[in-house]
Backbone and ligand atoms as CSV (ligand in chain L), in Angstrom:
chain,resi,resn,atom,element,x,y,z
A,1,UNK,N,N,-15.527,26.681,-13.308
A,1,UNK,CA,C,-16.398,25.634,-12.779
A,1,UNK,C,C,-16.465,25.727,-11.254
A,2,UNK,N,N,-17.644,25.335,-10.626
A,2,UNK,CA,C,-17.486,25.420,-9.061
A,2,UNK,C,C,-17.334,24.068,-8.679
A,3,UNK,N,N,-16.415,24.256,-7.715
A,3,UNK,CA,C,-15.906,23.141,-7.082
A,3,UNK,C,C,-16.737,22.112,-6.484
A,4,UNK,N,N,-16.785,21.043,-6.806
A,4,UNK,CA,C,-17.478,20.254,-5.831
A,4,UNK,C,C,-17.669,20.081,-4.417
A,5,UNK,N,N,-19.132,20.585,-3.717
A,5,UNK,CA,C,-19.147,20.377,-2.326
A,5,UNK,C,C,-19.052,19.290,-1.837
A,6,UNK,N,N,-18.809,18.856,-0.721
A,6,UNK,CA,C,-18.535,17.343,0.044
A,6,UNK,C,C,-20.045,17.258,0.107
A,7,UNK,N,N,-20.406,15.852,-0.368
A,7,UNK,CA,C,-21.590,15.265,-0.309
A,7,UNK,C,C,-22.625,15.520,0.989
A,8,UNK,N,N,-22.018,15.496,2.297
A,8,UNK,CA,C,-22.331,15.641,3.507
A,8,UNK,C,C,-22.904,17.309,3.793
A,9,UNK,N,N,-23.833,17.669,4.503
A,9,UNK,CA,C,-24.452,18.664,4.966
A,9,UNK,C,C,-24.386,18.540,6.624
A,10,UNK,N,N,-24.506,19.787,7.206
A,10,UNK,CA,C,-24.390,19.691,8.104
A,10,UNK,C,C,-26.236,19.695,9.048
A,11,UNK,N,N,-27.067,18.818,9.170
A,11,UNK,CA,C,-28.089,18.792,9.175
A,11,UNK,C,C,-28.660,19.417,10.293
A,12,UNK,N,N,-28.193,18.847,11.741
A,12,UNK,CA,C,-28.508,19.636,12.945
A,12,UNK,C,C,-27.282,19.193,14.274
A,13,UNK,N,N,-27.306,20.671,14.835
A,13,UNK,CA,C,-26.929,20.402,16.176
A,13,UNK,C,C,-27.934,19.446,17.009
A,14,UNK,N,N,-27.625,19.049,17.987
A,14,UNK,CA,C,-29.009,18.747,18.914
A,14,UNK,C,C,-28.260,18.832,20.194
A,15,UNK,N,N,-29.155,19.627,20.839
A,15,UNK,CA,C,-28.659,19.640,22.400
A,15,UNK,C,C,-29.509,19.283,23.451
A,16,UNK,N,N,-28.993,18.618,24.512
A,16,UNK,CA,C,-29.860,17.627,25.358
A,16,UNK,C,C,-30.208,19.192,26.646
A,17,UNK,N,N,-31.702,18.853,26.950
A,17,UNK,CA,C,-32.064,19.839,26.960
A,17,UNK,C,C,-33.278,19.445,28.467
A,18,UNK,N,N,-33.159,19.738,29.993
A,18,UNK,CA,C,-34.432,19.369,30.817
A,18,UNK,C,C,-35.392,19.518,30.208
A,19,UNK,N,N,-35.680,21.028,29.447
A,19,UNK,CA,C,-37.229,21.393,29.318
A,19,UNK,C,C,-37.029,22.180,27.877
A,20,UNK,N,N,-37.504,21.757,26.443
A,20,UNK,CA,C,-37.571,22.256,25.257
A,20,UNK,C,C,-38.195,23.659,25.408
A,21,UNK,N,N,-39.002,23.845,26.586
A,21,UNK,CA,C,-39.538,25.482,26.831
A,21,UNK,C,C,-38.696,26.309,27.447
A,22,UNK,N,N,-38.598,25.923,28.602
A,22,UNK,CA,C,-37.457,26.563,29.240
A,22,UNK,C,C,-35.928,27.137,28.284
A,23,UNK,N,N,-35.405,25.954,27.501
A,23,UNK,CA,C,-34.004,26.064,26.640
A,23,UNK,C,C,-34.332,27.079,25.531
A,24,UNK,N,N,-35.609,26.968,25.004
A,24,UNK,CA,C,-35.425,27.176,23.965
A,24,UNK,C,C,-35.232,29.007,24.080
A,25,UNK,N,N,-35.752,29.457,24.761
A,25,UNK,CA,C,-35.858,31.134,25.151
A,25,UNK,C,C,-33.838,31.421,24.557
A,26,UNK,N,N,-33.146,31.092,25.103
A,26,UNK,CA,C,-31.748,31.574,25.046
A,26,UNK,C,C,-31.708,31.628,23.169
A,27,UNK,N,N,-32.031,30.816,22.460
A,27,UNK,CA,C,-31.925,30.626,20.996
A,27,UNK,C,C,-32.735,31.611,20.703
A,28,UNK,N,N,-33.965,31.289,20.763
A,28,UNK,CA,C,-35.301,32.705,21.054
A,28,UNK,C,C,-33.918,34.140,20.721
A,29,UNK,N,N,-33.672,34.183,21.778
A,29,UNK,CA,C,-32.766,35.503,22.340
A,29,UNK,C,C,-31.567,35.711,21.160
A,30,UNK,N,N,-31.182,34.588,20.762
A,30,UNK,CA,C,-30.600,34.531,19.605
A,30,UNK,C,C,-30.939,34.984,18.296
A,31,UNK,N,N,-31.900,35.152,17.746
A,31,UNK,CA,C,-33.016,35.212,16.690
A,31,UNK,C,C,-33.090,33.726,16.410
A,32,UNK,N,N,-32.939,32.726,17.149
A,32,UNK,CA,C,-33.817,32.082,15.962
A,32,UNK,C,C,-34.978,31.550,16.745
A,33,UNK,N,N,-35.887,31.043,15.884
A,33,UNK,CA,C,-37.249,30.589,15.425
A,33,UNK,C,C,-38.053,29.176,15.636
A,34,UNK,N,N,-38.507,28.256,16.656
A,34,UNK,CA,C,-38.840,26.942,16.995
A,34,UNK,C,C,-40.161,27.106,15.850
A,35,UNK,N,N,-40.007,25.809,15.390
A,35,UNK,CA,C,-41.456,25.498,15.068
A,35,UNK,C,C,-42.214,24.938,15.821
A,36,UNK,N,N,-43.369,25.276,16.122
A,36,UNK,CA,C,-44.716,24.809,17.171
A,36,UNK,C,C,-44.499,23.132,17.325
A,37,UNK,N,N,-44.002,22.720,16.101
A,37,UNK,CA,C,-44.481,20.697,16.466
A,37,UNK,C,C,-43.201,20.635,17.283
A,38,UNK,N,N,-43.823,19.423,18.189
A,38,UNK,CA,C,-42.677,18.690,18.995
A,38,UNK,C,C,-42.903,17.053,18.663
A,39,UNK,N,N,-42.095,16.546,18.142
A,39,UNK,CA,C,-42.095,15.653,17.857
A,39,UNK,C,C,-41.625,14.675,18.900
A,40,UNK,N,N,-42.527,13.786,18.956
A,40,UNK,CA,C,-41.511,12.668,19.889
A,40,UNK,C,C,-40.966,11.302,18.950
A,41,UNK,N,N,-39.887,10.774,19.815
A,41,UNK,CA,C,-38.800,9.419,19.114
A,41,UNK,C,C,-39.144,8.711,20.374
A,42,UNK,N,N,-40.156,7.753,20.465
A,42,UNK,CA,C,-40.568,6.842,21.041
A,42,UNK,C,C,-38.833,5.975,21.408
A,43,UNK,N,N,-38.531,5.385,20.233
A,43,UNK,CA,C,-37.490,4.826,20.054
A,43,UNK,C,C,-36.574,4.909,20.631
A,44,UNK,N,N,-35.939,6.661,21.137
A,44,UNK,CA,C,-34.615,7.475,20.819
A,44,UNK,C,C,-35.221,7.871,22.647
A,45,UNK,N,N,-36.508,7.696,22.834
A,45,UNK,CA,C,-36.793,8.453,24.476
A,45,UNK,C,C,-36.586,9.445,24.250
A,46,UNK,N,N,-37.143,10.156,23.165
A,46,UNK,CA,C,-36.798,12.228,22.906
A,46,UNK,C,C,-38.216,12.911,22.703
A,47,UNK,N,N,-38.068,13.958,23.045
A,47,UNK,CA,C,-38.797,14.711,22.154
A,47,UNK,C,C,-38.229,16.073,21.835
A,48,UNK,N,N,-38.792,16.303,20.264
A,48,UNK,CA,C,-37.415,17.158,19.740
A,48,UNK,C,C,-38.740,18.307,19.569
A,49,UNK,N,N,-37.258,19.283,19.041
A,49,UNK,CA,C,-37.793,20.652,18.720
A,49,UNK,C,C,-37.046,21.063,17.715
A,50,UNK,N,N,-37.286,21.598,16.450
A,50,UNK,CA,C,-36.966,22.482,15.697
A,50,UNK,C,C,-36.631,23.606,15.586
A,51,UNK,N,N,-35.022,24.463,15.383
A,51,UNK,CA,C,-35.032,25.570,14.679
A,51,UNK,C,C,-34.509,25.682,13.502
A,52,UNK,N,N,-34.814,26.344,12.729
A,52,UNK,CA,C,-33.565,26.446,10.989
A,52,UNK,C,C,-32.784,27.089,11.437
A,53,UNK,N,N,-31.595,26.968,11.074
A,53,UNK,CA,C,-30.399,28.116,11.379
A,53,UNK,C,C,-29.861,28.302,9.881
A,54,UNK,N,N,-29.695,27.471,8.610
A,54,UNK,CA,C,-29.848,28.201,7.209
A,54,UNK,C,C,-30.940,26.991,6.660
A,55,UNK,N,N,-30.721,27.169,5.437
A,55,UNK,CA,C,-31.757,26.260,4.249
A,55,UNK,C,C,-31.611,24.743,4.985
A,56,UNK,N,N,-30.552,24.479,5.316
A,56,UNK,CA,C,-29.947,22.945,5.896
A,56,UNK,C,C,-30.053,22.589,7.126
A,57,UNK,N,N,-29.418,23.232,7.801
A,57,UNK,CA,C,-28.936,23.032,9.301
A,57,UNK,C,C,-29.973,23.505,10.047
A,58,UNK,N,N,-30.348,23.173,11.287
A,58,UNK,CA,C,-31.200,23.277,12.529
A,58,UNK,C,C,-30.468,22.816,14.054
A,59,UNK,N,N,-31.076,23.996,14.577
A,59,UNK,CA,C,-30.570,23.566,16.273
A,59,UNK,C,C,-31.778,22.071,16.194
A,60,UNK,N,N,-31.567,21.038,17.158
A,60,UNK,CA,C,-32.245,20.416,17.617
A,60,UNK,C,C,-32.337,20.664,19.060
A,61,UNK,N,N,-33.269,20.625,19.785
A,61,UNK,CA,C,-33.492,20.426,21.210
A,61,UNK,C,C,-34.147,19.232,21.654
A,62,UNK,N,N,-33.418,18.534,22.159
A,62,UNK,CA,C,-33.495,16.870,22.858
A,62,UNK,C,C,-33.909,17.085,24.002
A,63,UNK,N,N,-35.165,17.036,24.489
A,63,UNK,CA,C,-35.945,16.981,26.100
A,63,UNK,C,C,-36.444,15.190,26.443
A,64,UNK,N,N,-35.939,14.800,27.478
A,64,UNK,CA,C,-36.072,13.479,27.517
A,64,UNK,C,C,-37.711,12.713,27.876
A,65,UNK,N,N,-37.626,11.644,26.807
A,65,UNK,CA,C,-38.721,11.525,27.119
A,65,UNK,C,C,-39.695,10.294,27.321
A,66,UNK,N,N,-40.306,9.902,28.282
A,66,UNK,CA,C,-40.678,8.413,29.078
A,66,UNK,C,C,-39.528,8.633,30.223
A,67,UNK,N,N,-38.955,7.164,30.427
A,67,UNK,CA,C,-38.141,7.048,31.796
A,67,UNK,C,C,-37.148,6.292,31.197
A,68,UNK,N,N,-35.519,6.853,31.890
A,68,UNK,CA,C,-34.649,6.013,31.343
A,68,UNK,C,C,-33.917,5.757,29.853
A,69,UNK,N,N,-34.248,7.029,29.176
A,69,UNK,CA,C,-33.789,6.875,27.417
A,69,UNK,C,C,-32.362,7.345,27.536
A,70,UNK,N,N,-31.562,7.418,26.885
A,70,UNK,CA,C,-30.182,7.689,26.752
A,70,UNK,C,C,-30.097,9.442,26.804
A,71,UNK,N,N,-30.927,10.157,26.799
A,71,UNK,CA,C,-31.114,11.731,27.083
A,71,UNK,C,C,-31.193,11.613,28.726
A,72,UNK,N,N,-32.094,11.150,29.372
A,72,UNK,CA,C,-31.784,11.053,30.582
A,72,UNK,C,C,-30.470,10.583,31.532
A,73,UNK,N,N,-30.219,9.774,30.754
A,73,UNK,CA,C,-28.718,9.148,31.827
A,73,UNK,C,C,-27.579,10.033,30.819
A,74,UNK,N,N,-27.820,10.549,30.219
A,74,UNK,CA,C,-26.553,11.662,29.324
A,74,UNK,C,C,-26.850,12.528,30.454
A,75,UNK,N,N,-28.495,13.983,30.546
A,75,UNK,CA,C,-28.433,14.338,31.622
A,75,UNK,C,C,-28.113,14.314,33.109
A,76,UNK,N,N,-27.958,13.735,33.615
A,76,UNK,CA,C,-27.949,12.919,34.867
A,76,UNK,C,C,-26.220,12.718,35.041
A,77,UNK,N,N,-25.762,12.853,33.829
A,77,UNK,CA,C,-23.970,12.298,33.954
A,77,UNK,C,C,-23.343,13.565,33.436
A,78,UNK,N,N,-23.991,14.087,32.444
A,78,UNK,CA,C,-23.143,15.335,31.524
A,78,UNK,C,C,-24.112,16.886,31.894
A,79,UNK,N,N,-25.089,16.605,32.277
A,79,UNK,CA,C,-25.749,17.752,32.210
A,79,UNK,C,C,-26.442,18.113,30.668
A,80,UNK,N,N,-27.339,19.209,31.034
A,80,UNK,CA,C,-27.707,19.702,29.760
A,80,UNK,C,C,-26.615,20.702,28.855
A,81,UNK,N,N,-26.607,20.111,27.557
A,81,UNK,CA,C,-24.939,20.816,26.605
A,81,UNK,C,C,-24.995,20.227,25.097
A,82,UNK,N,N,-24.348,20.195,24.901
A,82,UNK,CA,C,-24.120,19.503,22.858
A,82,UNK,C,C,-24.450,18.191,23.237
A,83,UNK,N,N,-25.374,17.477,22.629
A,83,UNK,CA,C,-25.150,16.039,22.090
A,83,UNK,C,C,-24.828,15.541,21.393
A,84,UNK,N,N,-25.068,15.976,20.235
A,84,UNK,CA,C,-24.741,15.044,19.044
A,84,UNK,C,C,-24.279,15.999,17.308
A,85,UNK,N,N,-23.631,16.127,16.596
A,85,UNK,CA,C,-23.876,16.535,15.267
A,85,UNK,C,C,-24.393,15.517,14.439
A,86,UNK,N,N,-24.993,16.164,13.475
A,86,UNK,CA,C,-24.985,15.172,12.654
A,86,UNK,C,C,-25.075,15.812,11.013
A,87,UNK,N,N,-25.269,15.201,10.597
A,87,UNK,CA,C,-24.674,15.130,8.992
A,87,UNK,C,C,-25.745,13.964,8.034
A,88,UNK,N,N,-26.359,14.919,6.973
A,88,UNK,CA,C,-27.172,14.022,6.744
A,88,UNK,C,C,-26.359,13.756,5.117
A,89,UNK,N,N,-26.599,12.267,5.019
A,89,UNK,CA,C,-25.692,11.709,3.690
A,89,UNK,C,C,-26.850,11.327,2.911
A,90,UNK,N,N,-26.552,10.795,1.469
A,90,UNK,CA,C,-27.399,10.329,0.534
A,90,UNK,C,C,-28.111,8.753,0.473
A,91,UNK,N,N,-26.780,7.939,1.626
A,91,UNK,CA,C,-27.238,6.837,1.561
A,91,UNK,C,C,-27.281,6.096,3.212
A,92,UNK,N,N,-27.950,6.253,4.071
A,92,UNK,CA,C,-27.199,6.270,5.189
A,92,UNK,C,C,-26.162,4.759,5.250
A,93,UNK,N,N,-27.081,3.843,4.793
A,93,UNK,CA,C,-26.465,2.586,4.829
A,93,UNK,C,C,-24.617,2.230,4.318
A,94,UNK,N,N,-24.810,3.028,3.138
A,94,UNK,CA,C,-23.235,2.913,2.166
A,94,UNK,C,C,-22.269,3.855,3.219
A,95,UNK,N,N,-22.778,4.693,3.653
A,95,UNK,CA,C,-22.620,5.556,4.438
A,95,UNK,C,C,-21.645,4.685,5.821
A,96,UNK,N,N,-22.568,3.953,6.564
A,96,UNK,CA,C,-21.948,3.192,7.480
A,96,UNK,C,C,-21.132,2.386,6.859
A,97,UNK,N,N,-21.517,1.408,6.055
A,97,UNK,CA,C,-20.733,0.489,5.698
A,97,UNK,C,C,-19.310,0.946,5.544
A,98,UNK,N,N,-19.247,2.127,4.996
A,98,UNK,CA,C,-17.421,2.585,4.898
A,98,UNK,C,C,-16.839,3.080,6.162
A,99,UNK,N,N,-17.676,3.521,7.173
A,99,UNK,CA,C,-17.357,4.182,8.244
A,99,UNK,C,C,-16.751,2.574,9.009
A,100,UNK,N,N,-17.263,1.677,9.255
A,100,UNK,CA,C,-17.163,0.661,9.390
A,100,UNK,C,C,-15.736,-0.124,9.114
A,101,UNK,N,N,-15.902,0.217,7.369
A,101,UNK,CA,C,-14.333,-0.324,6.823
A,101,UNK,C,C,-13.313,0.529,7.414
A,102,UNK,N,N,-13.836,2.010,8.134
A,102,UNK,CA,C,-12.798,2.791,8.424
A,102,UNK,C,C,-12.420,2.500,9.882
A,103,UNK,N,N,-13.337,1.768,10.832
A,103,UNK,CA,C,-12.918,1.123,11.533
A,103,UNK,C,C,-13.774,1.874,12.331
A,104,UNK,N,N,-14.360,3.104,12.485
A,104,UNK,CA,C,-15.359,3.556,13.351
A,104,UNK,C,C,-16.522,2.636,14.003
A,105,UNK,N,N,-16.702,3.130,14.989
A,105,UNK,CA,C,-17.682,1.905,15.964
A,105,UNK,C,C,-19.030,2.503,15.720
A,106,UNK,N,N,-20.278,1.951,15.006
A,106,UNK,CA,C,-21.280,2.366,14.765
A,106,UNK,C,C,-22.429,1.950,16.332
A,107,UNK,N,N,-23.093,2.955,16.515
A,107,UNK,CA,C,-24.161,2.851,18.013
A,107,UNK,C,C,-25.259,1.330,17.152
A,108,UNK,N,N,-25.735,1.291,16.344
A,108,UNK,CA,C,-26.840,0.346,15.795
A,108,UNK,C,C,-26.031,-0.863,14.529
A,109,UNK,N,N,-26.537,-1.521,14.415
A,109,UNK,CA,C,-25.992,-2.391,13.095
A,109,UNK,C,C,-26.885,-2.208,12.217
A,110,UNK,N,N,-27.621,-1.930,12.604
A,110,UNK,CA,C,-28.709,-1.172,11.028
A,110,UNK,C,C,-29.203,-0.070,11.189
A,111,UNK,N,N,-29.360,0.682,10.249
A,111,UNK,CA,C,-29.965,2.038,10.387
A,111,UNK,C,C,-31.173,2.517,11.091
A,112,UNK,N,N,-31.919,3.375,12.237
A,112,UNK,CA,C,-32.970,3.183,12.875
A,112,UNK,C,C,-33.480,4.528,12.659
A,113,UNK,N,N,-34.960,4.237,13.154
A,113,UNK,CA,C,-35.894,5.792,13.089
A,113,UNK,C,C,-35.578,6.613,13.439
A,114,UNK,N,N,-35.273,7.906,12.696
A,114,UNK,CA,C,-34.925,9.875,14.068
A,114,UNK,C,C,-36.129,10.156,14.108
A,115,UNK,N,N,-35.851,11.798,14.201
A,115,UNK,CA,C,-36.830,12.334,14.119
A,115,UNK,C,C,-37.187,12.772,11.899
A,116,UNK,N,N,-38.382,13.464,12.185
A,116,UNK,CA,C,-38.848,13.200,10.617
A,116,UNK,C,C,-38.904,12.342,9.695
A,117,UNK,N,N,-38.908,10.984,10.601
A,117,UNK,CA,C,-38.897,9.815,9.394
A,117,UNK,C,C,-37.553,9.667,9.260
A,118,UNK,N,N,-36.643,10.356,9.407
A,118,UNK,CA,C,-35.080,9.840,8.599
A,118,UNK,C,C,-34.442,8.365,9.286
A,119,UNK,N,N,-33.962,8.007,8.560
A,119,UNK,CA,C,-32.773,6.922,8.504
A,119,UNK,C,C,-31.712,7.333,9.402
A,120,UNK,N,N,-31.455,6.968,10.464
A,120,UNK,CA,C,-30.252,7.442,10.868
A,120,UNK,C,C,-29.303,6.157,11.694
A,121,UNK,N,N,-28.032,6.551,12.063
A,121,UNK,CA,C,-26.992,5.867,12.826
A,121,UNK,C,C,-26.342,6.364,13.432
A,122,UNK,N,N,-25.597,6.751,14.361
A,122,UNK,CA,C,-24.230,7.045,15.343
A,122,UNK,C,C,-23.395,6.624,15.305
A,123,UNK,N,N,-22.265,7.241,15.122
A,123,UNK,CA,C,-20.718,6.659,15.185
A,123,UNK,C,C,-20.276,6.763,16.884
A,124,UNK,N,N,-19.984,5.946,17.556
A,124,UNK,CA,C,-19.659,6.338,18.855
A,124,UNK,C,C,-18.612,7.547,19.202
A,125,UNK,N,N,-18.707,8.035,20.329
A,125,UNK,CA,C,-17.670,9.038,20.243
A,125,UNK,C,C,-16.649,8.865,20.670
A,126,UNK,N,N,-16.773,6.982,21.224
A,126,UNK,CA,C,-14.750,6.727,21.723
A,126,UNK,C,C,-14.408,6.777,20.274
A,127,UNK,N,N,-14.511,6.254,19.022
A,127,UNK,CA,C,-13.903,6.149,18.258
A,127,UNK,C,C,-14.030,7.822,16.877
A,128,UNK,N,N,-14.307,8.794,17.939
A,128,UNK,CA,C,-14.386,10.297,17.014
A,128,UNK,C,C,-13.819,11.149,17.664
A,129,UNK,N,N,-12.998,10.917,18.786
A,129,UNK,CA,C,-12.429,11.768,19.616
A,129,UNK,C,C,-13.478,12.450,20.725
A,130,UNK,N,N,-14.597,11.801,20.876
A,130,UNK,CA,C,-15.223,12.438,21.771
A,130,UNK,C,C,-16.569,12.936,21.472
A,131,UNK,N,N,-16.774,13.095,20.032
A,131,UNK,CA,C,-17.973,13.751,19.647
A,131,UNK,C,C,-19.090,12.638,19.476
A,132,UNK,N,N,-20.104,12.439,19.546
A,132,UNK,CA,C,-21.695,11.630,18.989
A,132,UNK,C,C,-21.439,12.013,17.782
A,133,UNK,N,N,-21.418,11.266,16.704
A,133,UNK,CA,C,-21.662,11.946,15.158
A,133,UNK,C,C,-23.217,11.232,14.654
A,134,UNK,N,N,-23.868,11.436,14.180
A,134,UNK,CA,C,-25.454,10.875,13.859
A,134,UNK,C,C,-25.208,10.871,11.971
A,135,UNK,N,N,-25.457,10.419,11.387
A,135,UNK,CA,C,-25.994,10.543,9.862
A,135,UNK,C,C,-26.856,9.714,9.776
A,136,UNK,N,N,-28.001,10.589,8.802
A,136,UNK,CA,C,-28.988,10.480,8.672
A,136,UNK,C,C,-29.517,10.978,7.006
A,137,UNK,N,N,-30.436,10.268,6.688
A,137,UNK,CA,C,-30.589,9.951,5.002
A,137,UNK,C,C,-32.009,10.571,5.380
A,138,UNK,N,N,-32.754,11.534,4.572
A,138,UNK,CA,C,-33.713,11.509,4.597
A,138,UNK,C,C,-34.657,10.973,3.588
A,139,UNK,N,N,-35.917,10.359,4.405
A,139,UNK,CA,C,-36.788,9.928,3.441
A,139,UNK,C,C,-38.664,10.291,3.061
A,140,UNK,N,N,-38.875,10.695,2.375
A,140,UNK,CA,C,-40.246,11.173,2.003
A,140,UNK,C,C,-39.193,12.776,2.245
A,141,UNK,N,N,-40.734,13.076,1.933
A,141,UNK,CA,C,-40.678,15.246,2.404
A,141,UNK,C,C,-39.969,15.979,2.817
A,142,UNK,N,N,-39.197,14.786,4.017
A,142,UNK,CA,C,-37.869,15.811,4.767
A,142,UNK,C,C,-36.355,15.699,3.579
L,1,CO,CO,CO,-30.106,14.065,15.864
């Protein structure tokens, strides 16, 4: 029998990024592959970029976007580098709720818009040792 995988996938890196054109060349150089749409997160002050890196996982590229979104004052303090992992689950909500009982500090109290429509939340990274963790449920197509 094959073992059961952990429910969790590893969905995308995302890295905070001045210019999604400029960054993306080094990945380019890498083999991998942007898709043409750039999506913006009104919400999130982003606009993202797509690569696949397998069936699951994707680089994200986070270029900040309007004035003042949390990509900008990350830039501005950390520079352009890793932002966030994330991990997309089946439920995002049940999802928090245990992270919660586990005592982790969630960024939202309810789940809010990403990119592609998904459901998503943040676990802060005082309470992950440092990392942004994101999960995210997808809904419709993605
Ligand atoms: Co993300």
């Amino acid at each position: 029998m094959i073992p059961d995988l952990n429910d969790s996938v590893l969905d995308h890196i995302a890295i905070a990024v001045n210019s999604i054109d400029v960054a993306k060349k080094t990945y380019e150089d890498l083999g991998f592959t942007f898709s043409e749409e750039r999506e913006v997160v009104k919400e999130q002050g982003v606009t993202t970029a797509f690569a696949k890196i397998d069936h699951t996982a994707n680089i994200e590229l986070l270029e900040p976007y309007g004035e003042n979104g949390p990509i900008h004052k990350y830039l501005d303090k950390k520079g352009p580098g890793v932002h966030h992992l994330c991990f997309r689950v089946d439920d995002v909500k049940e999802t928090c709720a245990d992270l919660k009982k586990k005592g982790y500090i969630l960024l939202n109290e309810e789940p809010v818009k990403g990119a592609h429509n998904c459901l998503v939340n943040f676990i802060h990274p005082k309470s992950t040792g440092g990392v942004l963790i994101e999960v995210s449920q997808a809904q419709g197509d993605h």
